[in-house]
N, C-alpha and C positions, 0 to 999 in steps of 0.2 A: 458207263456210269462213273460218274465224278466222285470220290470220298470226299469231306466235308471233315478236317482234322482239327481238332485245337489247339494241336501242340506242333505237330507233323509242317512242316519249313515253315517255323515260327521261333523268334527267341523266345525260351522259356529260362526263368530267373529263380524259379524255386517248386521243389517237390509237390508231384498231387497225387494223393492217397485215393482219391475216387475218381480218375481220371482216365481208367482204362478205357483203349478204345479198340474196336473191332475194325474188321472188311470182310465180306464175304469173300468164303473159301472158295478158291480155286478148284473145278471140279474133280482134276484127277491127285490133289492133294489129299494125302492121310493118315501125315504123320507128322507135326512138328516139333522141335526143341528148342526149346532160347534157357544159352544159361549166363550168368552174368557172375565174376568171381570180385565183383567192387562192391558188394553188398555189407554195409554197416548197421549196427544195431549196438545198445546198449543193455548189459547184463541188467534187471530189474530188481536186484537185492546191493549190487555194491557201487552198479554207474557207471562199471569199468567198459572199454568199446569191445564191442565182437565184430570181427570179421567174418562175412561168409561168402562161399559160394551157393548161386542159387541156381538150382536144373529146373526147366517146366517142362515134361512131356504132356505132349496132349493128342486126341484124333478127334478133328474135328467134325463138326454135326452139319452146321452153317455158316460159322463166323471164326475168323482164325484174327489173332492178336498183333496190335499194331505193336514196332518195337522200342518206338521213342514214350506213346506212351506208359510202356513195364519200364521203361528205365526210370521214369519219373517219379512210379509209381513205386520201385523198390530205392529210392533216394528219403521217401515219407518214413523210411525203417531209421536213418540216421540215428534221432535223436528221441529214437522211442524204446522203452525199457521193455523188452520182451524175451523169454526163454526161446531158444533153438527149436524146439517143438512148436510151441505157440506160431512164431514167426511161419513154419512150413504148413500148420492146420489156416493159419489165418491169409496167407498166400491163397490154398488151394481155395478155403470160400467166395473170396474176392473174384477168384477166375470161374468159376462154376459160376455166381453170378452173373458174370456178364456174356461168358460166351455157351453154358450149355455144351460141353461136350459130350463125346461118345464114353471119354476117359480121361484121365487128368494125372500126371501124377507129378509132387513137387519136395524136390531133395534139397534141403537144407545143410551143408557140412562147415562144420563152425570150425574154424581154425582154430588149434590147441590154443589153449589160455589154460597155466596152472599145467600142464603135460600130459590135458583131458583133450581129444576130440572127439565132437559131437555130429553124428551124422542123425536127420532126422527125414521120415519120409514120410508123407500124407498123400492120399490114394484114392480115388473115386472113378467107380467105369457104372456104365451105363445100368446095372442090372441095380446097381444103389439107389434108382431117381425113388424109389417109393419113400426110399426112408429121409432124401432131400428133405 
């Protein structure tokens, strides 16, 4: 079976927030992580930039996460005003949407600004889908 990418050995010139893409999982696969520590965002009260790092644990169901497009797709955070929290609740929806997992979980850790760090965690395993 041939995947069918849009971003995947393609120049891509600028971030896409709805652009995640999947492949089916590999059978004896059951456990992934992608974490990315280039992840930018901006403070939504003063404009100032946060860095973070970003973890995504996940067990897949059917469809495991392509990883050109989550880069593209945490590049869409740049130049958007959102809290440490917000950022790892709005990650995990994004990914529950498109792949359905068994379990999801996505760690936020904002590099000190001010001599605060922020670590934030969002969580979803499978005995949650009722309340999806």
């Amino acid at each position: 079976m041939t995947e069918q990418f849009k971003a995947l050995g393609k120049k891509v010139r600028k971030p896409s927030k709805k652009s995640l893409e999947t492949f089916a999982k590999p059978a004896d696969v059951t456990r992934v992580t992608m974490e990315s520590e280039e992840v930018t965002s901006l403070c939504p009260v003063t404009g100032q930039p946060d860095w973070d790092k970003v973890s995504i644990h996940y067990s897949p169901n059917k469809l495991c996460l392509e990883s050109k497009s989550l880069k593209l797709y945490l590049w869409s955070f740049r130049q958007k005003g959102t809290f440490c929290e917000n950022l790892a609740n709005s990650i995990l929806g994004d990914l529950l949407d498109v792949l359905d997992p068994l379990d999801c979980t996505v760690v936020v850790e904002q590099r000190p600004r001010g001599g605060v760090k922020i670590v934030a965690t969002a969580h979803y395993w499978e005995g949650d889908r009722d309340a999806r």
